[in-house]
N, C-alpha and C positions, 0 to 999 in steps of 0.2 A: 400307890402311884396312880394317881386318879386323872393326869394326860403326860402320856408318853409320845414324845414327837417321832423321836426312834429307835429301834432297839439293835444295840451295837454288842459288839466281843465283851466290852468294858461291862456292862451295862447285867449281858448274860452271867458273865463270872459273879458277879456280884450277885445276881437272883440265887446261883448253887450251892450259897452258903445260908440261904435264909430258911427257917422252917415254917414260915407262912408267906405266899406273896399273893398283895390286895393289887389288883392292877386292872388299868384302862380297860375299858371291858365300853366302851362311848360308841360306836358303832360299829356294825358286821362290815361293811364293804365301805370303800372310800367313796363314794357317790351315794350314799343310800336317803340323802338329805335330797338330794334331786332327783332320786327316782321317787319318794316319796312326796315329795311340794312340786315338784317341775324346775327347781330352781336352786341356788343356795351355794354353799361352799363343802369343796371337799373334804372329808374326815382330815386328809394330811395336810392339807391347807392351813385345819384348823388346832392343827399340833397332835393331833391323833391316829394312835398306828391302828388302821381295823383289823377285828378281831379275826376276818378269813381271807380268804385267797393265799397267793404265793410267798408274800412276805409279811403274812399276816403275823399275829399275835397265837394264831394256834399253831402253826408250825414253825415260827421262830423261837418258841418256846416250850415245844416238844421234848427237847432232851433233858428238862428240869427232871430228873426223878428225885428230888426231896422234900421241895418245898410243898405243901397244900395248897393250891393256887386257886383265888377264887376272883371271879370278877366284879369290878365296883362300878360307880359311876358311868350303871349304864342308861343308853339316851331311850324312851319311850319311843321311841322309832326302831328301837333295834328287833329283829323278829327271831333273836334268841331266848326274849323273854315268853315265845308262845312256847309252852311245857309240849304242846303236841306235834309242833313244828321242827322240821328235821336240821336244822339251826342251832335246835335246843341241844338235841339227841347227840349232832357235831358236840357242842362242849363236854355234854356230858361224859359222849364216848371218849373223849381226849384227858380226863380228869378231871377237869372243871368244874368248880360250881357257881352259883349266880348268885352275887349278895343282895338279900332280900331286905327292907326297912324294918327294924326293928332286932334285927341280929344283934346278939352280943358273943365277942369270942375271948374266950379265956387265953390268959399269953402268960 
């Protein structure tokens, strides 16, 4: 699921039956395109739920306990990709991981 405009009841029930979910992972904060250019369009603007805050993608999708959840298509702006950066530490502390180029996962 590489843009998620929002994530609804519908949408959750559907994740608790999957045993791996690849998902929007495009940016951390819905402004993060304009705090980093000074300018631009916001993540939900541009059909994507961010990864943090209060109806983010990491606590809207907290109560997954089955699937493997890892994130995809994420944007070079986003500052979950610094491994040292507590951004990162968020995912990872949440279950998460961050799909890297070159990954292959056996299904």
């Amino acid at each position: 699921m590489p843009a998620v405009p929002v994530i609804d009841d519908a949408l959750l029930q559907r994740l608790e039956s999957a045993d791996l979910v690849l998902f929007d992972g495009t940016f951390w904060s819905d402004d993060e395109l304009i705090q980093v250019q000074g300018s631009g369009s916001t993540a939900r603007e541009m059909g994507h739920v961010p990864v943090s805050g209060a109806d983010g993608t990491l606590r809207k999708l907290a109560r997954l306990r089955r699937p493997r959840t890892v994130f995809i298509h994420v944007n070079n702006t986003n500052p979950m990709l610094d491994e040292s950066g507590p951004e990162h530490r968020d995912v990872s502390d949440a279950g998460w991981e961050i799909a890297e180029d070159g990954w292959n996962l056996d299904l």
